[in-house]
N, C-alpha and C positions, 0 to 999 in steps of 0.2 A: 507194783507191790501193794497187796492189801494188808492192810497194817488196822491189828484190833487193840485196841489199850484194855491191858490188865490191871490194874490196881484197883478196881471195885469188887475186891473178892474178899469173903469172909474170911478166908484161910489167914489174912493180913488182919495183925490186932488191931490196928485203927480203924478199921473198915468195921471190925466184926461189932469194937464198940457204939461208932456210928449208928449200925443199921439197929443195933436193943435199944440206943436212946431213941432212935428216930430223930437223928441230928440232920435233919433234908439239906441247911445250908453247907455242914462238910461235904454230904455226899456231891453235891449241884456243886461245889468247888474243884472237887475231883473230875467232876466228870467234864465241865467244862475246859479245866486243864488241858486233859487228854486231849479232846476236839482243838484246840487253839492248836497244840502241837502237831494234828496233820491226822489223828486216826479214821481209819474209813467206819469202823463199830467200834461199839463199847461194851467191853463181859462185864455182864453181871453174874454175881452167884452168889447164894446165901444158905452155900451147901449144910454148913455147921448146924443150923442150926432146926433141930430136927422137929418136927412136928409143928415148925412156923417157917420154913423155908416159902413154901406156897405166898402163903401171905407177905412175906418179906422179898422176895425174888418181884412180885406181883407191881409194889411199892417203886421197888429199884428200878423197874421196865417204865413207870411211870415220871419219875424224878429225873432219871435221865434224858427222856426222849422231849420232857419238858422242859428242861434247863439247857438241850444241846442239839434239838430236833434229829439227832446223830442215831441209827439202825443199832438194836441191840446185840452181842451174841450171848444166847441164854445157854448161860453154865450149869447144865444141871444132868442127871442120868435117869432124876424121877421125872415119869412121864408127866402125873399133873401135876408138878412144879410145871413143865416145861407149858401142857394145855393154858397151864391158869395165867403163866406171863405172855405167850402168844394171844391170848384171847384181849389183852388191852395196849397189846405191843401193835405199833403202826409203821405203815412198810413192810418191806420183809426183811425177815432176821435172821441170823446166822445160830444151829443149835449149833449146842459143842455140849458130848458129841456121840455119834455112835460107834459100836466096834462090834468083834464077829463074837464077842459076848454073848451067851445062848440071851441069858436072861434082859440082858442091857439093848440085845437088838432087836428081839422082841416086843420091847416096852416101846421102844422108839421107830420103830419102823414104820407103825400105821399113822404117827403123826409128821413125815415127813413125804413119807408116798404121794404121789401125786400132787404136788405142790410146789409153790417157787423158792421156795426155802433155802438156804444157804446150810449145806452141812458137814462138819468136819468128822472125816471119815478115817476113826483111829487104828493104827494099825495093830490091834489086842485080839484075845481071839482064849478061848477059853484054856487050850493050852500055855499061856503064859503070855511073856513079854518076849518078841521077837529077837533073837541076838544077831543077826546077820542077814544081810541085802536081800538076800534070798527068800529067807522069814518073811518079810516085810513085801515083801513082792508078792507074795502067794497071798496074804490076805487082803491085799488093796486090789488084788486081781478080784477075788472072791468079793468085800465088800461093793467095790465099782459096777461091778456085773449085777449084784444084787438088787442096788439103787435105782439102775437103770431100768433093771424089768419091773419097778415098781418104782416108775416114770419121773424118776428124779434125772434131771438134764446132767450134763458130764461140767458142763459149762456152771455147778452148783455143785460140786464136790471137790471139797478140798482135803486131800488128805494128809493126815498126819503120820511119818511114819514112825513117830517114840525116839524120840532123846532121852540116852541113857549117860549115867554117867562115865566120863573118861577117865575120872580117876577110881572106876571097881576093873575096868577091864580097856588095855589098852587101843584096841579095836573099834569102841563101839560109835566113835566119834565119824571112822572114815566107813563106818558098815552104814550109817545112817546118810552119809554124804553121796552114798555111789546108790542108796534106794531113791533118794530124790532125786538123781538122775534118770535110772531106771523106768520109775513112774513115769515120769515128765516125759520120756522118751516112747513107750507102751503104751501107755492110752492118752492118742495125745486129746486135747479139749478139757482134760481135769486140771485143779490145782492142787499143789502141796503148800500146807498151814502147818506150822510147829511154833510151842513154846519151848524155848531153846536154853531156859537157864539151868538147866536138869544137866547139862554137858559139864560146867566147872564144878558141881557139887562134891564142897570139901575140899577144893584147891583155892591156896591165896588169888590174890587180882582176879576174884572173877568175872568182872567188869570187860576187862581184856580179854579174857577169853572168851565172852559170849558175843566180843564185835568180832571179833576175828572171824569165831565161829560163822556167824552170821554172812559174812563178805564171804566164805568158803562155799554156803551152802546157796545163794545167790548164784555165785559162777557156776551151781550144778543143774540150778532152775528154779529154785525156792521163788515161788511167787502172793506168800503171806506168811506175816508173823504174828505171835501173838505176845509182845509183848510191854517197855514201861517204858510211853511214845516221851515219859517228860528225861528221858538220857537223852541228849543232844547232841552227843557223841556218835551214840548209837543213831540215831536218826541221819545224821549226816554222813555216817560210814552207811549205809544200806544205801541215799541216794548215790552218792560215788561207783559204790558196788551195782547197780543198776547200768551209770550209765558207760561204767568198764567191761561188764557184759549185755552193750549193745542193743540194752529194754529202753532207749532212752533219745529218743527222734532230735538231732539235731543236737545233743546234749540242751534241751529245754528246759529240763528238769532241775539238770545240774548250775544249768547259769541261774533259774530262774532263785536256785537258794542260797548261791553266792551273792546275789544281789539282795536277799532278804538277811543276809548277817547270821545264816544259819552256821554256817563254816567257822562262828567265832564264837571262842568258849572260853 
């Protein structure tokens, strides 16, 4: 399971105030959090803030990978945001993200072609937000194919097929659970990425329903998330759910976090 920590995002007030003060010790507390808690990247994004994103995202690629030597994923749609943090971002990083967006795939396509790059491949598409398995199939057919003929490896695509929420329509939970299977099953070599708290939006306990969620969409093949590695809950419900759907050699994974005290909360 590739697991990116989201809380360096400007959408979150704390964050957004951090990055106008230039508070680098919250941000380098954050970020190091996230790493100590197990994430394989760390999103950056400092979409809000318009006409200083460049410079501010630029910052955050830097403070991070200084404070936690940990691979970025650069959250952005503007492309030189995206040039300007790859250009002092080290290793390869993950964008997030493209989609079959005239204008959004356009921008991003020529900085991802032919390159080792890590990219999450959204399942959006200029007709809308996909409402069923099917939706979501036809454009990850179409982006994966695209990628590929513009030499992006299958083994560097992760796609996302959009979590919607379950409480506007009571479907959308199990349309999106039978796409990640679909995927994962049709082309096989790719992976499926989702931020998954989009599902309880607007329902109480939605803590519960994004581990559940998460252990459901596991047993279909989800093999990255993106989401807040410091739930310990969550974190230990994904390794279980791992090693119940048989991604997990010897149960290694599993003993190796009951013996680190992960399992106590």
């Amino acid at each position: 399971m590739i697991i990116v920590g989201e809380l360096i995002n400007a959408s979150r007030k704390v964050i957004a105030e951090a990055i106008k003060a230039q508070d680098a010790d919250y941000i380098k507390k954050v970020a190091i959090n996230e790493r100590e808690a197990g994430v394989d990247y760390i999103d950056v994004n400092a979409g809000i803030f318009i006409g200083k994103e460049m410079e501010y995202l630029k910052w955050l690629v830097q403070l991070v990978q200084k404070a936690t030597g940990a691979p970025c994923c650069i959250d952005s749609p503007d492309p030189k945001a995206v040039q300007a943090a790859l250009a002092v971002h080290k290793g390869i990083a993950m964008i997030n993200s493209i989609s079959l967006e005239k204008e959004r795939y356009e921008a991003l396509l020529p900085i991802v072609a032919g390159t080792n790059l890590k990219v999450v491949a959204l399942c959006m598409s200029d007709r809308g937000m996909p409402q069923t398995t099917e939706d979501r199939l036809a454009i990850a057919d179409k982006l994966i194919n695209a990628l590929v003929r513009n030499n992006v490896s299958l083994e560097n695509i992760y796609v996302d097929p959009l979590v919607q929420p379950v409480g506007t329509k009571d479907s959308f939970g199990i349309e999106f659970l039978n796409a990640i299977q679909a995927i994962m099953e049709t082309f096989k070599g790719v992976h499926t990425m989702c931020g998954l708290s989009n599902i309880s939006y607007g329902l109480p306990n939605r803590k519960f329903l994004n581990r559940t969620f998460a252990i459901m969409a596991v047993a279909k093949g989800l093999d990255g998330l993106i989401i807040n590695p410091l739930d310990k809950e969550m974190m230990a419900s994904l390794t279980v759910a791992e090693t119940l759907a048989g991604r997990d050699e010897y149960c290694e994974n599993y003993l190796e976090a009951f013996r680190a005290g992960r399992f106590e909360f």
